[in-house]
DSSP file (Angstrom, degrees, kcal/mol; ACC not computed):
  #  RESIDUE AA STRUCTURE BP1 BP2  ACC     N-H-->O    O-->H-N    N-H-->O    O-->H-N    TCO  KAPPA ALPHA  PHI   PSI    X-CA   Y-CA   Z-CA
    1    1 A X              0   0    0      0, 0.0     2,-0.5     0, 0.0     0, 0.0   0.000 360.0 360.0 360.0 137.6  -27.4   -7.7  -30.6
    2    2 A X        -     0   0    0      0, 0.0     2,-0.4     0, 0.0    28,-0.2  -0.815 360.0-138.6 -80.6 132.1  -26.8  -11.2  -29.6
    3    3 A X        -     0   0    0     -2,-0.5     2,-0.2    26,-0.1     3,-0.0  -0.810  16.8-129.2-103.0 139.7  -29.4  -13.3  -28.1
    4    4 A X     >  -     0   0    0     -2,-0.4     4,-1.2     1,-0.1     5,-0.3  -0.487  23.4-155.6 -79.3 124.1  -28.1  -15.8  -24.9
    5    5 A X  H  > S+     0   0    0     -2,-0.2     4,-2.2     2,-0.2    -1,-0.1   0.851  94.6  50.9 -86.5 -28.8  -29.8  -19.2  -26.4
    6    6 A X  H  > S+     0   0    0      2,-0.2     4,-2.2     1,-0.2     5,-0.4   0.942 114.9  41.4 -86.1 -40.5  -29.8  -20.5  -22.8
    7    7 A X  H  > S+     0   0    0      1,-0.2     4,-1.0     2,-0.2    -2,-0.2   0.932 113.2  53.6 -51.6 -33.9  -31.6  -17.2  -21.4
    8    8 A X  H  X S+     0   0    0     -4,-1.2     4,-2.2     2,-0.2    -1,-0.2   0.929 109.6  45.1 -83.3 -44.4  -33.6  -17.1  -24.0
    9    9 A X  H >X S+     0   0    0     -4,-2.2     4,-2.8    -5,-0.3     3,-0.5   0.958 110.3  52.3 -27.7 -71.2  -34.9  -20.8  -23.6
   10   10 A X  H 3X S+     0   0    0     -4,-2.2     4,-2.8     1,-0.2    -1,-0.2   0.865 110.2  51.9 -57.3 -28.4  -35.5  -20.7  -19.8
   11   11 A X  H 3< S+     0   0    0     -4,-1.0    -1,-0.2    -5,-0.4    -2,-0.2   0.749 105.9  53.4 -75.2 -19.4  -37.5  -17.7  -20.5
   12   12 A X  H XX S+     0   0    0     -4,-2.2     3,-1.8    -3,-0.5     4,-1.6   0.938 108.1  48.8 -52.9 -63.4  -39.5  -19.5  -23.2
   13   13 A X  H 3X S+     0   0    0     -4,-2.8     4,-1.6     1,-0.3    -2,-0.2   0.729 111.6  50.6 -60.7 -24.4  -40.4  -22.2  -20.8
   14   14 A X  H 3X>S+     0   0    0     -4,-2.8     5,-3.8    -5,-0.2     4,-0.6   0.753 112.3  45.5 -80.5  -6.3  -41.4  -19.5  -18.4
   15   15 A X  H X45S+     0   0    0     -3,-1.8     3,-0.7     2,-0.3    -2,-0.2   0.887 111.8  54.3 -90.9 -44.5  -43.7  -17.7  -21.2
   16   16 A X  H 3<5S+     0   0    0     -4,-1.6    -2,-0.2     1,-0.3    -1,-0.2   0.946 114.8  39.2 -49.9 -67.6  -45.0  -21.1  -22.0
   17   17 A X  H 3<5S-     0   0    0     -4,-1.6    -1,-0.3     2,-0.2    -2,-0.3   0.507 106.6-126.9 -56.0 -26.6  -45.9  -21.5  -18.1
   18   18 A X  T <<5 +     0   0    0     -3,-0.7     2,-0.6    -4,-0.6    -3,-0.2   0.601  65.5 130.4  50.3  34.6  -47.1  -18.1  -17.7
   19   19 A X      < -     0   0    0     -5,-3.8     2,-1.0    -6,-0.2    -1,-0.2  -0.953  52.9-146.0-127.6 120.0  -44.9  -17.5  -14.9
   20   20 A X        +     0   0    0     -2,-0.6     2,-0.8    -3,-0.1    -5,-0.1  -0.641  46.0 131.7 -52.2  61.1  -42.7  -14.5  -14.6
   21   21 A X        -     0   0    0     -2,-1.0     2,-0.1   -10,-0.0    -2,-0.1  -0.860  33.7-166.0-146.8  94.2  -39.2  -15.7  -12.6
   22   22 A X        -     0   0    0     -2,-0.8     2,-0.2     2,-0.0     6,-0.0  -0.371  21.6-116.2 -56.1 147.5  -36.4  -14.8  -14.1
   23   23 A X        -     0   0    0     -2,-0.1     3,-0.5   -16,-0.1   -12,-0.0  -0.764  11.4-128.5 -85.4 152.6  -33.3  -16.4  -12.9
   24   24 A X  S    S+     0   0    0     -2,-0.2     2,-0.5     1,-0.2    -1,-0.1   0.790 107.2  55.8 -59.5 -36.1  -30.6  -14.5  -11.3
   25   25 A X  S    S+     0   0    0      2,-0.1     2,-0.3    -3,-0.0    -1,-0.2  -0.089  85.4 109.8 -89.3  31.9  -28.0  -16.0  -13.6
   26   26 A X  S    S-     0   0    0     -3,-0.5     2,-0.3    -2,-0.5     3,-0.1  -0.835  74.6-123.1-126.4 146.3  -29.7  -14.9  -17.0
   27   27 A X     >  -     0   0    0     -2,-0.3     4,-0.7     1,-0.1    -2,-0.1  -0.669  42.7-138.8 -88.3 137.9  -28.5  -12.0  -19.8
   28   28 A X  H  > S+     0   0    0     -2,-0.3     4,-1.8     2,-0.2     3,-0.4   0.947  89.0  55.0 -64.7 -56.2  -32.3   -9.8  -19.4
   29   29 A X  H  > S+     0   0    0      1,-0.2     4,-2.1     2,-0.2     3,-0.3   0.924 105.3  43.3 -55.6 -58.0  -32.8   -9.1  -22.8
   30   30 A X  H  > S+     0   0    0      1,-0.2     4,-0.9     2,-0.2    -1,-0.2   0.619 118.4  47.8 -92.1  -3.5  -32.6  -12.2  -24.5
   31   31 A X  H  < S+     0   0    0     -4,-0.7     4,-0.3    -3,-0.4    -1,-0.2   0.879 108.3  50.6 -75.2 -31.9  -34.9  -13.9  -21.7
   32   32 A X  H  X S+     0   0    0     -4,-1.8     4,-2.6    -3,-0.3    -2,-0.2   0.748 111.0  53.7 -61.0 -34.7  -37.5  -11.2  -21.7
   33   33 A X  H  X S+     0   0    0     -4,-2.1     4,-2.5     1,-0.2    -3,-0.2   0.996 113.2  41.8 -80.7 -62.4  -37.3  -12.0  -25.7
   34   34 A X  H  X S+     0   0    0     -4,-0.9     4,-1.2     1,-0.2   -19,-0.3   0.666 114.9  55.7 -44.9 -23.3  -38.0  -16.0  -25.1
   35   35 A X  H  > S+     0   0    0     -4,-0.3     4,-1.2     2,-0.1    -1,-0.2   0.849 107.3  43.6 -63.4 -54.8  -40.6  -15.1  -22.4
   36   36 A X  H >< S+     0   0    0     -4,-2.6     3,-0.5     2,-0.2     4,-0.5   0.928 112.8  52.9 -73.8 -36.2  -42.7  -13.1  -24.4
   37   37 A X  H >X S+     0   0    0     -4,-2.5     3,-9.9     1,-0.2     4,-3.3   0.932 113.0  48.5 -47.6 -91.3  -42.5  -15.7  -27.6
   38   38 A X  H 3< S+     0   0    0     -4,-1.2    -1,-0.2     1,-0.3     4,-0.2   0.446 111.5  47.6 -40.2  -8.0  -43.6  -18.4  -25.2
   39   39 A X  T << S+     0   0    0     -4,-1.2     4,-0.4    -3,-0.5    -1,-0.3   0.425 110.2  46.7-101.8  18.7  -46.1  -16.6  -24.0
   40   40 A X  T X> S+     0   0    0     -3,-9.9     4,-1.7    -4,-0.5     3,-1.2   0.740 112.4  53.6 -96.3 -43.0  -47.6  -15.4  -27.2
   41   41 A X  H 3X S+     0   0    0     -4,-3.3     4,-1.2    -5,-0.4    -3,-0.2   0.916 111.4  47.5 -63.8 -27.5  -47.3  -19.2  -28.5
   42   42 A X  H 3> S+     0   0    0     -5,-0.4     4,-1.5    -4,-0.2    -1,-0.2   0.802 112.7  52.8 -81.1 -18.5  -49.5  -20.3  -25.0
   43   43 A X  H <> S+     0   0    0     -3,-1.2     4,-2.6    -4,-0.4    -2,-0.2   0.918 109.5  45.0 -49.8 -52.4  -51.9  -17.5  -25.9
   44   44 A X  H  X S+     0   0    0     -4,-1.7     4,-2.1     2,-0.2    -2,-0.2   0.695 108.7  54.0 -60.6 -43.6  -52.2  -18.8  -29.1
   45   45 A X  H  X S+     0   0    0     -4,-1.2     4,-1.5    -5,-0.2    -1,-0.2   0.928 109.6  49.8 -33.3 -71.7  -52.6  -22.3  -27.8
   46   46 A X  H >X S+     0   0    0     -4,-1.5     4,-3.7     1,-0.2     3,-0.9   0.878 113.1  49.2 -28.2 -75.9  -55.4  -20.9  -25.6
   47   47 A X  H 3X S+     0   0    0     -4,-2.6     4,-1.6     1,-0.2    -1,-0.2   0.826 112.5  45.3 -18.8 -69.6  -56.9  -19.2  -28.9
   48   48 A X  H 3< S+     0   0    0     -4,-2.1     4,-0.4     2,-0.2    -1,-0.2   0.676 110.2  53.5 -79.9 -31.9  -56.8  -22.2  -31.0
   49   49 A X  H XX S+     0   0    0     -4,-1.5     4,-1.4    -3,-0.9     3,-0.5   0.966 113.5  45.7 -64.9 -66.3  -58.4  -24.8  -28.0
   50   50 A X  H 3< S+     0   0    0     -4,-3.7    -2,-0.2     1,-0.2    -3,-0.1   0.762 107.1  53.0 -59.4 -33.0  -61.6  -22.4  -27.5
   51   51 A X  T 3X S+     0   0    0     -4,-1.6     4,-1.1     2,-0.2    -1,-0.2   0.634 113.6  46.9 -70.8 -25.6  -62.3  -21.9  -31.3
   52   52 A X  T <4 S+     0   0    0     -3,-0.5    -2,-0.2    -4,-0.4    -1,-0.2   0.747 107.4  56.6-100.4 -26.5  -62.3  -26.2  -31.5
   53   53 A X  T  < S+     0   0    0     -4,-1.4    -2,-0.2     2,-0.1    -1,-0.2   0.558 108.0  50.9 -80.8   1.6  -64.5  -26.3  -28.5
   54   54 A X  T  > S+     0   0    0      2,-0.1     4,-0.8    -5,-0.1     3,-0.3   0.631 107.2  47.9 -49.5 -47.7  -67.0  -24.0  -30.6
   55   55 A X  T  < S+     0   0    0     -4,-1.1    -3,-0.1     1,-0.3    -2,-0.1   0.424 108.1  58.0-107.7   9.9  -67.1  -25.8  -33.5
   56   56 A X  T  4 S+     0   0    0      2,-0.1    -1,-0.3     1,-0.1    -2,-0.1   0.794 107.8  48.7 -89.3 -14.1  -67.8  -29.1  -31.4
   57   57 A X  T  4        0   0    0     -3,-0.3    -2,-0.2     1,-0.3    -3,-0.1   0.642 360.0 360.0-105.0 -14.3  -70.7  -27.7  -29.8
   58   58 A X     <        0   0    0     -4,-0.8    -1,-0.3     0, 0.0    -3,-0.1   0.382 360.0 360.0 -87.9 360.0  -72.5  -26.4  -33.0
């Protein structure tokens, strides 16, 4: 399977954002794939923020 580099982008930036709006003009697969990345990497973010406001507070 080929992944659409520009679907897959905008769908990054939407994963990033947490916001779910696909564009009409986008191949589905390879946006869904860039969505879900970008939102595991803002999860992660999330993850990584709370654990460093822990270890300021002890």
């Amino acid at each position: 399977m080929k992944i659409d580099k520009k679907s897959w982008q905008e769908g990054y930036e939407e994963g990033l954002r947490k916001q779910e709006s696909q564009p009409e003009n986008t191949e589905v697969v390879s946006w869904y794939a860039g969505f879900l990345e970008g939102r595991a990497e803002a999860e992660m973010k999330i993850k990584t923020h709370k654990k460093q406001l822990r270890r300021k507070k002890s």
